[in-house]
C-alpha angles and dihedrals in degrees: 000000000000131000126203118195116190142155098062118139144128115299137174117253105271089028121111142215136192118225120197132199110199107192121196131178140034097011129156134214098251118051147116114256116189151163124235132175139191125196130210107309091347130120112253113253136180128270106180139334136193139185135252101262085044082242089124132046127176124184133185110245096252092069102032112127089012096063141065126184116190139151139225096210079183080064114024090242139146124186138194120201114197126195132180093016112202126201080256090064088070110120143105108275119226133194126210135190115206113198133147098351088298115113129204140189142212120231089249133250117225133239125212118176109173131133 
């Protein structure tokens, strides 16, 4: 399985971006698909996950009510729609793909929100 981020850039606070995560290769039907990020010597931690029919979300405090993950299965494709960035929000953005017990990871996009 591969997993390709992308759509990540510097952007003002209040503005928005739109990350995508684009798998290919060995994927099954039921899976977790989900978006993490980790931020200059910080841990990584999750930002918001959903499963494989799109039926469950689940998203960390800080981006409840700014940010929307959803997924194209047609595709392969996850996205993650962010509103009302904040400087917080800075961070490379990773993708991962959940699936039989096996986890992978994206190579990151990263995040900038600065004025």
């Amino acid at each position: 399985v591969q997993l390709q981020a992308s759509g990540g850039g510097l952007v003002q606070p209040g503005g928005s971006l739109r990350l995508s995560c684009a798998a290919s290769g060995n994927i099954f039907s039921i899976n977790v698909m989900g978006w993490y990020r980790q931020a200059p010597g910080e841990q990584r931690e999750m930002v918001a996950t959903i499963t494989s029919g799109g039926a469950y979300t689940n998203y960390a405090d800080s981006v409840k009510g700014r940010f929307t993950i959803s997924r194209d299965n047609a595709k392969n494709t996850m996205y993650l729609q962010m509103n009302s960035l904040k400087p917080d929000d800075t961070a490379v953005y990773y993708c991962n793909l959940q699936q039989r017990g096996r986890s992978y990871w994206g190579q990151g996009t990263l995040v900038t929100v600065s004025s």
